[in-house]
C-alpha positions in Angstrom: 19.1 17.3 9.3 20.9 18.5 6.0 19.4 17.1 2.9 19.4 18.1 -0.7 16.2 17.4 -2.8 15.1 18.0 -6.2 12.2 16.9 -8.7 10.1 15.3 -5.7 12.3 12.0 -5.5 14.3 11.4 -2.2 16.6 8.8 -1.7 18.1 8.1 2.1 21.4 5.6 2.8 20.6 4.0 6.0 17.3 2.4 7.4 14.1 3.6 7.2 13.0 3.7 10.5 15.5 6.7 10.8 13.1 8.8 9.0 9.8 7.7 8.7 8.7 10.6 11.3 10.1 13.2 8.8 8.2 11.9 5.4 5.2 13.4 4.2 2.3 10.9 4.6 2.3 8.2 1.9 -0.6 7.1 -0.1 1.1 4.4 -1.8 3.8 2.0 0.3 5.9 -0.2 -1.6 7.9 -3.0 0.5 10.0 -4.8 -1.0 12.1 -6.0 2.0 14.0 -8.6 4.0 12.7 -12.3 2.3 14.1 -14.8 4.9 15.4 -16.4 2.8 19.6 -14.8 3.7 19.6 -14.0 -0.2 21.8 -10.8 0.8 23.4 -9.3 3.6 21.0 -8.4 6.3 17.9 -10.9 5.1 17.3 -13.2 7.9 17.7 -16.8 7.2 14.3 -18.1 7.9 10.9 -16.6 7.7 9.8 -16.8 10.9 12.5 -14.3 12.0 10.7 -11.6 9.4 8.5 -11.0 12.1 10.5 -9.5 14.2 12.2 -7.4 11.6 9.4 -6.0 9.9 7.4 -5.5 13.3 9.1 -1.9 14.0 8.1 -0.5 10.1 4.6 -1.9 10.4 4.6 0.2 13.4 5.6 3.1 11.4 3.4 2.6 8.7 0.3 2.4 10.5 0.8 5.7 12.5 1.6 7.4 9.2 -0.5 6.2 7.2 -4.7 7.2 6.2 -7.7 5.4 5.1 -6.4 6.4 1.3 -2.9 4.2 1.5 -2.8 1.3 -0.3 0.2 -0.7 0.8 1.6 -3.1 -1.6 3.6 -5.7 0.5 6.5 -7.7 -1.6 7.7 -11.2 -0.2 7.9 -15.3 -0.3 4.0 -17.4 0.1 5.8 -18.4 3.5 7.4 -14.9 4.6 3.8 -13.0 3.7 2.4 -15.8 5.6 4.2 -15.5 8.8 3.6 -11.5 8.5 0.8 -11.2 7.8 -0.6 -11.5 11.5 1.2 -8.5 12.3 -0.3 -6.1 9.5 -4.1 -7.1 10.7 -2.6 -6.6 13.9 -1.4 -2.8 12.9 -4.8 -2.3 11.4 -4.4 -3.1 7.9 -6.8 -4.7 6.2 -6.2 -7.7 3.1 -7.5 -6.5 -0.1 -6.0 -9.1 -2.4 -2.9 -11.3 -3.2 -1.3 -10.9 -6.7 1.2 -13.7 -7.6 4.2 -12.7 -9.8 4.7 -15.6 -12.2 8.3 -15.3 -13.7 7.8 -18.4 -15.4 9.2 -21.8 -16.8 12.9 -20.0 -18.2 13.3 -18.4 -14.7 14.4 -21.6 -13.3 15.6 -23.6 -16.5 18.6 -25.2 -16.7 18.6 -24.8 -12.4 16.9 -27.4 -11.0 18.1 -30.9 -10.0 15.4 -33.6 -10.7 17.5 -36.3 -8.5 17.8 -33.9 -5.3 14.4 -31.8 -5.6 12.2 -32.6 -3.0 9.4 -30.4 -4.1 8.4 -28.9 -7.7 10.8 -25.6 -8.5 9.2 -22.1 -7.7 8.9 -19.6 -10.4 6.6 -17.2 -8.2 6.4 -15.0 -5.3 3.6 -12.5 -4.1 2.8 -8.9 -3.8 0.1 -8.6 -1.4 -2.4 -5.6 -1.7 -3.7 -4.0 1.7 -5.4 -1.2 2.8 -5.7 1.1 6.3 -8.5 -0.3 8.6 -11.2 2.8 8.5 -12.7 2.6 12.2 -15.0 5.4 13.9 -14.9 5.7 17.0 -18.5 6.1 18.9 -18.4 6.7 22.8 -15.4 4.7 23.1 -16.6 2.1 20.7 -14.6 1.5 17.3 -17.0 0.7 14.7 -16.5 -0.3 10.9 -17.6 2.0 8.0 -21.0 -0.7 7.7 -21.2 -0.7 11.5 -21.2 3.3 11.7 -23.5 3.8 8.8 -26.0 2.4 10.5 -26.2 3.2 13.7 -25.7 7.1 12.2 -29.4 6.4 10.0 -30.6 4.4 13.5 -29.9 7.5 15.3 -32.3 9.7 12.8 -35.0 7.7 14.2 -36.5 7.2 10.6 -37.0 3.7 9.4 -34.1 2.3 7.0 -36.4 2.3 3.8 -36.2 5.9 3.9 -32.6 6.1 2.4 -33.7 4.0 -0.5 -35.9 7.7 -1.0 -32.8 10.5 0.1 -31.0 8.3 -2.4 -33.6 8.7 -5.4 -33.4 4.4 -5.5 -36.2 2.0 -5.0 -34.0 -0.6 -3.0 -30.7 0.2 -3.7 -29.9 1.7 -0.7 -31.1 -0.8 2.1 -29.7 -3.7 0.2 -26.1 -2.2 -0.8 -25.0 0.7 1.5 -27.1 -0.5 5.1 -27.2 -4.4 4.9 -25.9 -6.1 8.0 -24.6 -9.3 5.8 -21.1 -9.6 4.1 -22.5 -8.1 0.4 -22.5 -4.6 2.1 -21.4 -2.0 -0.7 -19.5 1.0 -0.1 -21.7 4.5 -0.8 -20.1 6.4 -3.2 -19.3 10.3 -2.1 -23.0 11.5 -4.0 -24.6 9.2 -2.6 -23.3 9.6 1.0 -23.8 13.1 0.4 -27.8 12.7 -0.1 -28.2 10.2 2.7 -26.5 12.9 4.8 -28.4 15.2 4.0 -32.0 14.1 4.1 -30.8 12.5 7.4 -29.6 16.0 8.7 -33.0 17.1 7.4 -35.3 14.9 8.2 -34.2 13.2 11.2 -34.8 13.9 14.9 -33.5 17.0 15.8 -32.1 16.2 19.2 -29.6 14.0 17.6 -28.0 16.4 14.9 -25.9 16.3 13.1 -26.1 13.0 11.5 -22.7 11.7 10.0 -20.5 13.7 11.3 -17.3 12.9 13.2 -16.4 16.2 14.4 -20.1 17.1 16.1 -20.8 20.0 14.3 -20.9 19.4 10.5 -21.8 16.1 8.6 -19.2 14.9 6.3 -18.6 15.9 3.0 -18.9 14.0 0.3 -14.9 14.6 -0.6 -14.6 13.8 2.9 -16.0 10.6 2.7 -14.0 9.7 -0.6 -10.4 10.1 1.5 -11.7 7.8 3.8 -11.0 4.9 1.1 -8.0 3.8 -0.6 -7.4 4.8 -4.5 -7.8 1.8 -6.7 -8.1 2.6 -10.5 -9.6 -0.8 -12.3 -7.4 -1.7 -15.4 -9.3 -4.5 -18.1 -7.0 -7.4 -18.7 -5.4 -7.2 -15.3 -5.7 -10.1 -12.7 -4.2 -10.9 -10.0 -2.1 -13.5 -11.9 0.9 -11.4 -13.5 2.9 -13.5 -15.9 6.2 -11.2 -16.2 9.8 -12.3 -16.9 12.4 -11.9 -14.1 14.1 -8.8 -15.0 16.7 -9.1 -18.2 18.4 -7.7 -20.9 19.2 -3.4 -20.7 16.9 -3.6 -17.5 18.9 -6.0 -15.5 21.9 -4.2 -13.4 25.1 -6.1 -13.6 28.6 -5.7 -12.4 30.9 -7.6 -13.9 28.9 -9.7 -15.8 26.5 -11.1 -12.4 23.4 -9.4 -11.5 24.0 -7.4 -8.6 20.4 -7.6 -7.1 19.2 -11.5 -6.4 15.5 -10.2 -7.2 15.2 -7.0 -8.8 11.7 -6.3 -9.5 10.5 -5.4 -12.8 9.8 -1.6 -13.5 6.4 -2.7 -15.1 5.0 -4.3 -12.5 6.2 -1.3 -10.1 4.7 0.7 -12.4 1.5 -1.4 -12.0 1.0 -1.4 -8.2 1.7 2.8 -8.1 -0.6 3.8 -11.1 -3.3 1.5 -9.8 -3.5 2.9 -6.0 -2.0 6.7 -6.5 -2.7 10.1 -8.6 -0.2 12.8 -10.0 1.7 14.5 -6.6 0.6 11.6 -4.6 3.3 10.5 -2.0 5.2 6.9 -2.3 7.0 5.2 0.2 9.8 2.5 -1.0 11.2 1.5 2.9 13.5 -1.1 1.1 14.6 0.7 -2.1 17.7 -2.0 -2.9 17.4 -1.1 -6.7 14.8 1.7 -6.0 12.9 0.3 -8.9 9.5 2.2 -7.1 11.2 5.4 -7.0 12.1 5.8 -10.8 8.6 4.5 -11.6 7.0 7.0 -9.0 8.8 9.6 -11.1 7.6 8.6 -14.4 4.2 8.4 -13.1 4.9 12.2 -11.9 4.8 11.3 -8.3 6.9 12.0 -5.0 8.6 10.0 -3.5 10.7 9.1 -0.3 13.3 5.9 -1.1 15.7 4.4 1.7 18.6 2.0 1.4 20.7 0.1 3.9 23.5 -1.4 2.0 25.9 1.0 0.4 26.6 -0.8 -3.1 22.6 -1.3 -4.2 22.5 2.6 -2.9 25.3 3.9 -4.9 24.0 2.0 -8.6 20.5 2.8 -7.2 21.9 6.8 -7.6 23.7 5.9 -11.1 20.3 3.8 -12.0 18.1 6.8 -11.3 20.6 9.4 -12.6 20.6 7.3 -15.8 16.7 7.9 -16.3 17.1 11.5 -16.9 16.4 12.3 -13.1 18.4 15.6 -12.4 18.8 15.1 -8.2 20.7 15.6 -5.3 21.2 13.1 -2.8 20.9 13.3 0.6 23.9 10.8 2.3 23.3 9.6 5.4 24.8 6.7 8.1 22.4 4.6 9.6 22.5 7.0 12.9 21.1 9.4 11.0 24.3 12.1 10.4 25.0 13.5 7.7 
């Protein structure tokens, strides 16, 4: 397949699904996809039929994606809802729900007091998950807690000993190898010293000690990539009070917006610099506007953008030619031909 990229930002006409197998592995996904709420050509008209259509790129995701991909899920209270079952399902663990908050103007002057049946919605979500980390022990699948401890149990040395490789008084037992739900995720210097006085110290006929290859324990870099990137910002919660999109931002033609729910560049900007780094890869499955794509290129990072319906596609080329983004596109029907 012919393509033509430049400056790290691709952008596909046709469905995702037609290239998925081709990306580079993401470590951010941003879907901003079918609502049910038949808001545009192709969006089913209830929620309950999002299952089905999302199924197929959940699929997709999960066999592309690692423990470091954050995937920041776009949609309705009721379409996340009716989805969500199917992420979990795909191994993809809830990390939080952030509601966008467009506020009172958004619906001002709309909204029929005599026929409204229920109070007018100004929000929608964007719901933060994460890839499922499982090990897998003699068949068993086994939770980063779960495996931690049956790794020290195998050393044969009693659990207030990594309290000591960790230089702690009860640090260790109480955060990184309690049983309950206030477990606490070792950082990589710390896994690295329980590693190694386990390696050390423990029985030798069960060496190495945290290790998922069998012949060396894992490093501490190793252990880092087995977690999604999240990079805390002060101020931020997971309320964000943002305007619908307006003024020079908005896209128009002839004088009506041509996107029902184009999602503000700040808030794109938001969800990529708080799970990603410079180079990282970006996935926008959905791009209609491709709002993630010129965000993922003022954050400096790659990304791979796909669009269905050839008029948001065309202004999404104009939109990111516009933000000083020299590229060539790659043009595609949905079967995939150039």
């Amino acid at each position: 397949m012919e393509y033509h990229e430049k400056d790290g930002v691709f952008l596909y006409r046709g469905d995702a699904l037609n290239w998925y197998d081709e990306w580079e592995s993401p470590v951010v996904i941003v879907s901003d996809g079918p609502y049910g709420l038949r808001s545009y050509p192709g969006d089913p008209p209830t929620s309950e039929q999002l299952v089905e259509l999302y199924e197929p790129h959940i699929t997709k995701w999960s066999e592309h994606a690692t423990p470091m991909t954050t995937l920041w899920f776009w949609n309705t209270e009721l379409g996340w809802a009716n989805v969500h079952p199917v992420l979990v399902k795909h191994g993809w663990e809830y990390r939080n729900c952030h509601v966008w908050n467009k506020g009172i103007a958004h619906i001002a002057g709309n909204s029929n007091g005599k026929t409204l049946r229920k109070f007018p919605v100004t929000t929608e979500v964007c719901v933060q998950y994460t890839k499922k980390v499982l090990f897998c022990v003699n068949g068993t699948k086994m939770d980063m807690q779960r495996w931690l401890r049956y790794e020290w149990k195998r050393t044969r040395l009693p659990f207030s000993k990594t309290n000591e490789a960790c230089g702690v008084k009860s640090a260790a037992t109480r955060k990184y190898f309690t049983k309950d739900h206030l477990w606490y995720y070792p950082p990589p210097g710390a896994f690295e010293k329980i590693a190694e006085y386990a390696n050390r110290h423990g029985s030798v006929g069960g060496k190495p000690y945290f290790s998922i290859n069998g012949v060396t324990p894992l490093t501490g870099e190793e252990w880092s990539n087995m977690r999604a990137k999240f990079y805390f910002e002060n101020g931020i919660t997971n309320v964000w009070q943002e305007p619908a999109v307006r003024g020079t931002e908005r896209i128009k033609r002839r004088y009506k917006c041509l996107h029902s729910n184009q999602k503000p560049l700040k808030l794109m900007d938001l969800c990529i610099r708080a799970s990603s780094d410079v180079g990282d890869v970006v996935w926008e499955p959905f791009g209609g506007l491709c709002s993630a794509a010129i965000a993922s290129h003022q954050l400096e990072r790659k990304c791979y953008a796909a669009e269905i319906l050839p008029d948001y596609f065309e202004v999404a080329v104009e939109r990111l030619s516009n933000h000083n983004i020299q590229m060539e596109f790659a043009f595609y029907d949905d079967s995939g031909r150039a």
